[in-house]
N, C-alpha and C positions, 0 to 999 in steps of 0.2 A: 778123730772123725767118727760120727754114727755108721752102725753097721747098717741103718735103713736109708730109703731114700728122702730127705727131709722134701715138709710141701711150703716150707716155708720161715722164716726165720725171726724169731722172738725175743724182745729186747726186755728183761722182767727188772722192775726198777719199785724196792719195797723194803723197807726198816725191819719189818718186822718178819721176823725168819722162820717161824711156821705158814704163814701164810704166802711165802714166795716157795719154799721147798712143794707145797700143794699146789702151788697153780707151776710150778716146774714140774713135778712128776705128771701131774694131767698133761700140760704138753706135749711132754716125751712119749708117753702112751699114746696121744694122735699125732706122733711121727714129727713132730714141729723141732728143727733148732733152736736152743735157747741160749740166753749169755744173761748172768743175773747180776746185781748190784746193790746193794744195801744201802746205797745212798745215792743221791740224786747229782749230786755235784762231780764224784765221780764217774755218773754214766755218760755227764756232759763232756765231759776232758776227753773220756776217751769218743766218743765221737766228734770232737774236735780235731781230737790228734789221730782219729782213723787208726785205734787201735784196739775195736771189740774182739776179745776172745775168739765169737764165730764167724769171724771175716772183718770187711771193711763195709763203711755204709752204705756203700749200693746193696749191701745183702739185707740190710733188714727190711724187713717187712711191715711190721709194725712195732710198736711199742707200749706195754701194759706198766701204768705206774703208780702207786698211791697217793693221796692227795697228800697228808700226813704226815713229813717224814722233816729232820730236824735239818737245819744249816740251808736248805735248798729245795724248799715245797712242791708239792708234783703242779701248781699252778706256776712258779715261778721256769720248774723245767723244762714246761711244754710252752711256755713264751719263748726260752731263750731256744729251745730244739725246734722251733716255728721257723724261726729269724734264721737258721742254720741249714735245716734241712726239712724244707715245707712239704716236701710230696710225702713222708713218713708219716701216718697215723698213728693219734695217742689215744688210749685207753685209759681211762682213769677211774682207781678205784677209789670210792667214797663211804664214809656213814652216812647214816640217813641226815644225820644233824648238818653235813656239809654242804647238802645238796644244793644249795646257792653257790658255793665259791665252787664244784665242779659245773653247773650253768655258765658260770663266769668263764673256765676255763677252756667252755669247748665256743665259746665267743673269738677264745684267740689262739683256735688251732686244735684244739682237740677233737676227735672224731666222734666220742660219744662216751658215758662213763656210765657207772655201774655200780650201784648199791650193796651193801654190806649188811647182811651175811649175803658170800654168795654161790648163786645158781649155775653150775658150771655148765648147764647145757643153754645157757643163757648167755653164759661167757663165752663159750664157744662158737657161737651164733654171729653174738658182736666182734669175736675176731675174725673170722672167715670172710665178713662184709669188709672189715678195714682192710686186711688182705688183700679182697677183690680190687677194692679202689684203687690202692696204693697200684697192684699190675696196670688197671686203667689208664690212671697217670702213667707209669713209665712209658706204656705203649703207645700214648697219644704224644709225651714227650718226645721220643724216638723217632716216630711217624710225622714229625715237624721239623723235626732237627734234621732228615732226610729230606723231605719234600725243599727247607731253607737252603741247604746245602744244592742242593742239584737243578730244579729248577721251579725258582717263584721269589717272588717279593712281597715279603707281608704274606698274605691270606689269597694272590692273586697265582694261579697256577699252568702252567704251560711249558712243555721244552722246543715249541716248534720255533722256526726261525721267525716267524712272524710275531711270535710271543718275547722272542730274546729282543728283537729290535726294541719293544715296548719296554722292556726290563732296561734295557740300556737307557732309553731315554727319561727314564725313571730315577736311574743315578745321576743321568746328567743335570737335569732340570731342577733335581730335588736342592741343589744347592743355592742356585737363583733364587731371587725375588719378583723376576718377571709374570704378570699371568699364563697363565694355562688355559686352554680349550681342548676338552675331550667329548670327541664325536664318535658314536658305534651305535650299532643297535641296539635295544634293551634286553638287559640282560647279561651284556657284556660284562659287566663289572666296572663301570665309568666313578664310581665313588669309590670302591677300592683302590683304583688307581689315583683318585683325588687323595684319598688316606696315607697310600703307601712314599706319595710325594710331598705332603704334609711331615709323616715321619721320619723318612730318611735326612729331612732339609735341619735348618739352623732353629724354626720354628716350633721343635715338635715335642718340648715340652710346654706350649701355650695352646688356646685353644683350638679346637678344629670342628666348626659349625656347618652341620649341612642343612640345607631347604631346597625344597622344589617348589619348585616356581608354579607349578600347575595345580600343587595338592592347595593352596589358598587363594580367597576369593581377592581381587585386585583390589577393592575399598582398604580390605585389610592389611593387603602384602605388602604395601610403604611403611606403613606404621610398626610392622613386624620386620624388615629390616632395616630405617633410620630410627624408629622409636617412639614415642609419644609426649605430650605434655599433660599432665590433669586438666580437661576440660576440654581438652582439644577436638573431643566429637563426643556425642553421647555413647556413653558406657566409659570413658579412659576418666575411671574416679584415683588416678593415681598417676603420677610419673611413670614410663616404661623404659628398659632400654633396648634399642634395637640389635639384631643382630650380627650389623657391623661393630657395632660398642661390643657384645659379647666373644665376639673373637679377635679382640684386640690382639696387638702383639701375636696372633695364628694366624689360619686360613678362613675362610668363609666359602663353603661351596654352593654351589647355586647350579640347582641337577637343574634339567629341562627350561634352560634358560631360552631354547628359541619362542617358549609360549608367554613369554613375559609381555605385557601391554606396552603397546609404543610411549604411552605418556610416563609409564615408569622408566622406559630405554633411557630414555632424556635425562630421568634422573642420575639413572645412574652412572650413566655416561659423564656427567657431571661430578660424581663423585669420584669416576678414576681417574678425571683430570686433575680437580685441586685435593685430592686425597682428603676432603672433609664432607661431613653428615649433618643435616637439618631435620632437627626432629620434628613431627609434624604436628604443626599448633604452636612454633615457637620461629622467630627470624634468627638465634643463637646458633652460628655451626661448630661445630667439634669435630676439629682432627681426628683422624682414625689412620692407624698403621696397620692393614689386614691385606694379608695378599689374596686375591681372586682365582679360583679355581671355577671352573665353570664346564657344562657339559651339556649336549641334546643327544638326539636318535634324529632327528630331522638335519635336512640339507639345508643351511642357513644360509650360503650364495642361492639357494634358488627363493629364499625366503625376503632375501637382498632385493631380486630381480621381480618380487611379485608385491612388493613394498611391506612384506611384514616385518623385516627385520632392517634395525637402522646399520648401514654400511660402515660407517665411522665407528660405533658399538663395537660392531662381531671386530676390525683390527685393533681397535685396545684389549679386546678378551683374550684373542689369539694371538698374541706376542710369541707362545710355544703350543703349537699345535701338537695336538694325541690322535692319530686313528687308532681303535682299537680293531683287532679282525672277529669276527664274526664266527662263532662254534663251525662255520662250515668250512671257513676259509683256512680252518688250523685243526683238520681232525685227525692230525696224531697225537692232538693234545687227549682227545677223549680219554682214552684209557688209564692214563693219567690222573684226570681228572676223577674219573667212574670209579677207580679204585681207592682214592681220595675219599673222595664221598662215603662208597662203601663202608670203610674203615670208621669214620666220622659216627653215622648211622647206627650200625651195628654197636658202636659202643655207648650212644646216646640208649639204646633201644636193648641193651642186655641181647641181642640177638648172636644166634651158632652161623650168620650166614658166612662162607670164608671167601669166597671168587665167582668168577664168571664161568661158565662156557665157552670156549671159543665162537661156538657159534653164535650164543647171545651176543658177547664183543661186537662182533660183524654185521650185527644189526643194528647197535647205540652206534656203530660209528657210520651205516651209510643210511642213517636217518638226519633231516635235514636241518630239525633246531632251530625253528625257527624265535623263540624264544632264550636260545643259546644257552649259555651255563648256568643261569636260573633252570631254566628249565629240565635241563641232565640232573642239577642236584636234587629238584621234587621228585622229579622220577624214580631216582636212585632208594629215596629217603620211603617211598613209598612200596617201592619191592619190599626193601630191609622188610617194612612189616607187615603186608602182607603174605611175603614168601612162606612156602613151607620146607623148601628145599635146602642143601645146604651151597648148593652151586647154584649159581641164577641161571636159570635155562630160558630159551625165547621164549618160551610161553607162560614167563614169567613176568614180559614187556608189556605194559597195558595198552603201549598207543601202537599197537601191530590192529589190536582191535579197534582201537578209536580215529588215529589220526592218517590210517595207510593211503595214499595217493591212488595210488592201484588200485587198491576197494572199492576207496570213493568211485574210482573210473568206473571199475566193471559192474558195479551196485548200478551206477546213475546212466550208464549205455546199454543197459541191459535191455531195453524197448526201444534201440537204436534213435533219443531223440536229435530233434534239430539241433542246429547250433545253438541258437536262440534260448531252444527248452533247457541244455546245460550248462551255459550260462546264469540262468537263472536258477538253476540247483544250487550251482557250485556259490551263487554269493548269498541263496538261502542257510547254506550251509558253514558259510564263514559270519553271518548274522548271530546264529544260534549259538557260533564259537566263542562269540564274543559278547553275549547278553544281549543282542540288540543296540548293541551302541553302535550305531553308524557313523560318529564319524572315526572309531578305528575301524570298521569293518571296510570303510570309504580306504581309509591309509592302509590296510593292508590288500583290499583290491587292485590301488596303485590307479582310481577314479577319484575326483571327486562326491560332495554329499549331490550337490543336484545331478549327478548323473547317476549317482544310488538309488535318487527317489523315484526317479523318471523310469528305471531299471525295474523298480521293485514295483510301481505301477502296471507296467508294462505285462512283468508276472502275472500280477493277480486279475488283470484284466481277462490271460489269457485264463487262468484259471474258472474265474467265473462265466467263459464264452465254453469253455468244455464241461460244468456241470450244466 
């Protein structure tokens, strides 16, 4: 064992034995553990059989290897040491003449390679970086392998009981063929949840298709999920297939299905009766086996009761109904989550940043999310790089400044207006929040648009009676 403390451990795989004793003595001078091999096929066996000189394979680091070498080529090594042990970085040394087949080789797993004659402050450089990654990988490996273990499914993260229930019923339903309906606020994570039921199920090596229903215009949304014919309308210069055909044999998710047009309800409601698809511009239907996942943020009983949504629809969708709960209804998940993130961030972003504040904590968690766990993780992602700290401290929160309730209050009563006057701050100021789009600024008032316009009139009426 070295009398220093090694920064990391080095795998040297090289024929020719002046040039491995040189890049070994340089190691050992910057403190690196090293295990050498003169041939290629024996570095493999013993990391097969978990028998290197300086440990076992969780210890190396990386691995530096010639391209060169006779019975078992450094291209043929880092193929079969890929397929073995992927998170290891390979170094490959090349002549200038090879420099094609070491391209070739960092195509299939090599981290980066390195011309001959060479520059050992250059070598040096490019080990330190494979080094870094390879820690990266463990630490993101580890930090999943924890989060999988204790509490999440898939990508979807929570330990509160409101989150286990959804994890449970995530096991249960995963195995069915019956459809799904998941309803939460946006933000929730309602396609994760379609994913994580997708992959758990019998299904989840076939495909798994999502669309929103709202992000396409309704001329086109038939044609984009039954398909087309050549001719069928101007522009379809060719056969199409729809996206029930593309996730045959999977799932087909369909985010924001309560904004779907009543004449396509029809259709599709037709197609989860007789399980077949007519493409459009042709009377030919085609069976399709896809199971239905479906999702809104909207109340579709009241969509039911106000005729947007067809009643007979929403109970074929809903055969197993998902509520998701909402960032506010589950905040002892934050921290959780906020640490998740953090971790995620910092490692995407090379950043020193390592935790919270207790008192920062105590602000992400009695803030109100209205945006939910989208919105924790832009925030989060957004500290990482702004920060200059290495603890996030409150004044580290951007939306203490922008989104505080309280502010808002004592900013906007500060001239003790009428009701009336802060009223109409308050939805000038959810307008602004939201670009001007009134009919969210309408759904998040919890008004409709005619009584937004009527409101916003109203405003500037008085506005222009006081200049």
């Amino acid at each position: 064992m070295s009398q220093f403390q090694k920064i990391g451990h080095v795998v040297l795989v090289d024929d020719d034995k002046e040039m491995r004793e040189m890049l070994r003595d340089f190691l050992l001078e910057l403190k690196y553990q090293v295990s050498e091999f003169d041939r290629a096929a024996q570095a493999f066996t013993a990391f097969q059989e978990n028998t290197l000189p300086g440990g076992g394979v969780s210890t190396v680091d990386a691995v530096v290897t010639d391209l060169k070498m006779p019975e078992m080529d450094g291209l043929e090594f880092t193929q079969r040491l890929g397929r073995f042990a992927p998170d290891i970085p390979v170094i490959l040394i090349t002549a200038f003449g090879t420099i094609e087949s070491a391209i070739e080789a960092t195509k299939h797993g090599a981290q980066t390679y390195i011309v001959k004659p060479l520059k050992l402050n250059e070598f040096e450089v490019s080990l330190r970086k494979a080094i870094e990654l390879r820690r990266l990988r463990s630490e993101n490996s580890l930090l999943k392998k924890e989060i999988k273990r204790n509490w999440s499914r898939g990508e979807i993260i929570g330990k509160s009981r409101a989150m286990n229930e959804v994890f449970d019923l995530i096991t249960r339903v995963s195995k069915a063929s019956a459809n799904v309906f998941i309803s939460g606020e946006s933000g929730t994570g309602k396609e994760m949840i379609a994913r994580a039921i997708h992959e758990n199920g019998p299904r989840a090596g076939r495909p798994f298709v999502a669309i929103n229903c709202t992000a396409i215009p309704y001329n086109l949304l038939e044609s984009e999920l039954f398909g087309h014919v050549k001719g069928s309308f101007t522009g379809a210069i060719g056969d199409k297939k729809g996206l029930f055909e593309e996730a045959q044999g999977g799932t087909l998710f369909l985010d924001e299905i309560g904004d779907l047009d009543m004449a396509l309800q029809a259709k599709l409601l037709r197609v989860l009766q007789e399980r077949k698809i007519k493409p459009v511009g042709t009377t030919k239907y085609k069976e399709i086996d896809v199971r239905i996942i479906s999702a809104t943020h909207k109340d579709l009983k009241k969509s039911i009761q106000e005729e947007g949504f067809r009643e007979d629809l929403f109970y074929r969708l809903s055969v197993i109904p998902i509520e998701v709960p909402s960032l506010r209804e589950r905040k002892e998940d934050i921290p959780v989550l906020a640490d998740y993130f953090l971790k995620k961030y910092t490692s995407l972003n090379n950043s020193k940043v390592e935790g919270f504040s207790s008192e920062a904590l105590q602000v992400l968690m009695s803030a109100r999310w209205e945006g939910n766990v989208r919105e924790l993780e832009n925030l989060i992602e957004r500290i990482v790089v702004l920060t200059k700290n290495e603890t996030i401290q409150v004044e580290d929160i951007p939306f203490l400044k922008e989104n505080n309730v309280e502010s808002f209050y004592n900013q906007a009563s500060a001239d003790w207006p009428t009701i009336d006057q802060l009223v109409n701050r308050y939805i000038e100021k959810v307008l602004k929040k939201v670009g001007g789009k009134k009919e969210k600024a309408a759904q998040i008032l919890g008004i409709n648009r005619r009584t937004l316009y009527r409101k916003e009139l109203s405003a500037n009426n008085e506005n222009y009676q006081q200049h």
